[in-house]
LOKOL-107869 format. One record per residue (C-alpha): residue in three letters; x, y, z; residue number from 0. Coordinates in nm, 3 decimals, padded with zeros to 5 digits. Example, Ala and Ser with C-alpha at 12.3 -4.5 7.8 and 13.67 -1.06 7.14 Angstrom:
BEGIN
> rest;px;py;pz;nr
> ala;01.230;-00.450;00.780;0
> ser;01.367;-00.106;00.714;1
//
This chain:
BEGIN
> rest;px;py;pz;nr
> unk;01.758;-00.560;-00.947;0
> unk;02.118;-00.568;-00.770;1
> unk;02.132;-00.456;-00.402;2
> unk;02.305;-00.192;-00.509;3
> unk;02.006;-00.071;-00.730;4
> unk;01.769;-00.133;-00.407;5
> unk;01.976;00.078;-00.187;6
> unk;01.963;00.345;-00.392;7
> unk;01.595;00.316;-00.446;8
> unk;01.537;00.313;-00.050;9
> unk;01.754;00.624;00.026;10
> unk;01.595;00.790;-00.290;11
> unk;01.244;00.691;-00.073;12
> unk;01.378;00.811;00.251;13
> unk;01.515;01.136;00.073;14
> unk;01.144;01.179;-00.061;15
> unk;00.982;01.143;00.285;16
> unk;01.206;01.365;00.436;17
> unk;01.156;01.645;00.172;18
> unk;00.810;01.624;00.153;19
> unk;00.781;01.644;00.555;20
> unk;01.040;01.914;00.605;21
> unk;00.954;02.156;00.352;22
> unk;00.602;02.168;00.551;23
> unk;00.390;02.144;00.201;24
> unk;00.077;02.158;00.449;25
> unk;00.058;02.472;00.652;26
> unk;-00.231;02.445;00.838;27
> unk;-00.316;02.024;00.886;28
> unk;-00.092;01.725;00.937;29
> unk;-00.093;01.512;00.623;30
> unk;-00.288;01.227;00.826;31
> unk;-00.577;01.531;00.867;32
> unk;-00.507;01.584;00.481;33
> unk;-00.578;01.254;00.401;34
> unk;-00.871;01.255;00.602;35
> unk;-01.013;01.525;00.433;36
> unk;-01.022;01.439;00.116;37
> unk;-01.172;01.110;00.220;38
> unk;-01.462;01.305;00.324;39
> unk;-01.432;01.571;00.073;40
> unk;-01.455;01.332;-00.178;41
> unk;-01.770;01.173;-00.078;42
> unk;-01.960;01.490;00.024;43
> unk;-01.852;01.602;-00.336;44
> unk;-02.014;01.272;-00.480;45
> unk;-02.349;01.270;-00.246;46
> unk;-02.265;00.975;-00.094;47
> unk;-02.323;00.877;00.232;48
> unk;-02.062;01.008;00.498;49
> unk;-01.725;00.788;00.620;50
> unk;-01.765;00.607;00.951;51
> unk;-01.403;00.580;01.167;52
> unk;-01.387;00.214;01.109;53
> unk;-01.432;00.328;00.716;54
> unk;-01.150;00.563;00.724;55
> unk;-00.906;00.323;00.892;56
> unk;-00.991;00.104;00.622;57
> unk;-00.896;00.334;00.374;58
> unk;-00.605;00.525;00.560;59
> unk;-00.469;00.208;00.692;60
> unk;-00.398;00.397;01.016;61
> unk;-00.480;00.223;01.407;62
> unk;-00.795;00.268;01.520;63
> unk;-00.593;00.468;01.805;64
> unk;-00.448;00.677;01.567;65
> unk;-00.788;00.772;01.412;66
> unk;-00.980;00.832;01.724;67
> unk;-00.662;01.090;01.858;68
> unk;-00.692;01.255;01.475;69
> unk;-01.040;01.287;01.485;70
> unk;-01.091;01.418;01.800;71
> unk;-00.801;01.691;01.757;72
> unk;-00.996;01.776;01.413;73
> unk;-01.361;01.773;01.630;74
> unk;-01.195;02.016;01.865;75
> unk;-01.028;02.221;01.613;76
> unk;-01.381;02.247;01.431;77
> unk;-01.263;02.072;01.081;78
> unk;-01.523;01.786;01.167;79
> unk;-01.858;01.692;01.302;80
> unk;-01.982;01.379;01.398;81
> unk;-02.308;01.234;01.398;82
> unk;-02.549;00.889;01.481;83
> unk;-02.731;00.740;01.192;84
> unk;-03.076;00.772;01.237;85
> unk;-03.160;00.440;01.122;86
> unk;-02.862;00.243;01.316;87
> unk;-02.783;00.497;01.619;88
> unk;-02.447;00.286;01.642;89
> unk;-02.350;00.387;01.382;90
> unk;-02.141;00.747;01.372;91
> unk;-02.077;00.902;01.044;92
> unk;-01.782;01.199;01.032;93
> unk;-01.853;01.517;00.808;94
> unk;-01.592;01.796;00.701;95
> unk;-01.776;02.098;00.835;96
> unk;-01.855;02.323;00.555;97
> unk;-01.635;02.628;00.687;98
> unk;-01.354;02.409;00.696;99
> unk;-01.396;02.316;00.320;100
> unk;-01.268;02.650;00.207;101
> unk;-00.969;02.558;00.417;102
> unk;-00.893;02.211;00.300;103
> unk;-00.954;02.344;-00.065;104
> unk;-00.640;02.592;00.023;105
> unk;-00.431;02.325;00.141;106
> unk;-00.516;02.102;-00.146;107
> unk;-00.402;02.367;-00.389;108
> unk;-00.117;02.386;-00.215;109
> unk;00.000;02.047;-00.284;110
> unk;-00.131;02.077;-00.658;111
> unk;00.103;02.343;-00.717;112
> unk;00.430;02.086;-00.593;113
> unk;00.268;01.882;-00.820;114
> unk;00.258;02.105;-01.102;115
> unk;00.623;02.185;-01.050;116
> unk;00.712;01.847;-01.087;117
> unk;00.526;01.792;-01.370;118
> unk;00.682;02.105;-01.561;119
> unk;01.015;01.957;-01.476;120
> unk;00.970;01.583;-01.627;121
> unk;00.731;01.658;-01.845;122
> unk;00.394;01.487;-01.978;123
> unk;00.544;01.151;-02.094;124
> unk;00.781;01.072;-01.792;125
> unk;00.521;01.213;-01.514;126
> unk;00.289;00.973;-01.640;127
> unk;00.523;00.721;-01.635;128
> unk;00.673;00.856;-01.249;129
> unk;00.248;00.778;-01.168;130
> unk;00.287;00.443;-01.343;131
> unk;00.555;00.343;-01.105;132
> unk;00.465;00.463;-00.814;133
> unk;00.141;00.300;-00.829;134
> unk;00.323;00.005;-00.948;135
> unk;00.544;00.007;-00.641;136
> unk;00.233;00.090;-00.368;137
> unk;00.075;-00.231;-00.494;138
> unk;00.384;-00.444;-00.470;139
> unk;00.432;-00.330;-00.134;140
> unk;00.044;-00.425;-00.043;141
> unk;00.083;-00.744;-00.196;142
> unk;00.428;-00.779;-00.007;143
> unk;00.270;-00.685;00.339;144
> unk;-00.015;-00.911;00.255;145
> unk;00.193;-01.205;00.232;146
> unk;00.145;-01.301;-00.137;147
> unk;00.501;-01.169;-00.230;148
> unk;00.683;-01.369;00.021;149
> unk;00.464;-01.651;-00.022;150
> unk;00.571;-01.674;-00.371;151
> unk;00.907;-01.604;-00.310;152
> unk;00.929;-01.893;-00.086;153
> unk;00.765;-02.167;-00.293;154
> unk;01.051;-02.046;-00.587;155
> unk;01.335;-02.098;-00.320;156
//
């Protein structure tokens, strides 16, 4: 790809992050919350056992600072609960309360609908393809950060 080419894919990026955070998608919760959520969603959906913070900075990649200022704004604002393990008091699992469920649901449909809007505008065939590449491009840039991209890069140079 020329640099040319990669220019235009970063402001096409930037563009994208600046749409999606200015036409305020989310009404209610900050996308970090959003993310959050659905974490926990997800797993109270499937029965399994509930995220510690540690957990969801694995999974959101965000600081451990962030987190703890996140969750405790969410704790306050009554979206979470937290709670010691009984076998490992340590140990301090994070719930979505149920009322807020309801809410997140809302906010999740929300962001389907963008999605569906999209989707009517490409169409099946290149949506599935937009998914291929984007998915394509998030692991290229974990591999990158990791060090494996510029590893190889160097050992061809």
């Amino acid at each position: 790809m020329s640099a040319k080419n990669q220019e235009e894919l970063l402001q096409a990026w930037i563009r994208m992050s600046v749409c999606i955070r200015g036409n305020r998608i989310l009404t209610d919760m900050s996308m970090n919350e959003m993310m959050i959520c659905g974490l926990l969603y997800e797993r109270q959906q499937a029965g399994s056992e509930d995220l510690t913070a540690k957990e969801l900075c694995e999974r959101t990649r965000l600081l451990k600072s962030q987190m703890n200022k996140i969750l405790s704004d969410m704790e306050a604002a009554g979206m979470i609960e937290r709670f010691r393990c009984e076998e490992d008091r340590r140990r301090v699992y994070i719930r979505m309360k149920e009322g807020h469920v309801r809410h997140y649901m809302e906010e999740h449909r929300r962001i389907m609908e963008v999605m569906a809007a999209v989707d009517r505008e490409l169409g099946e065939e290149k949506m599935r393809e937009l998914t291929n590449l984007v998915q394509t491009a998030t692991q290229v840039v974990d591999r990158f950060q990791s060090g494996e991209s510029r590893d190889a890069q160097a050992s061809v140079e």
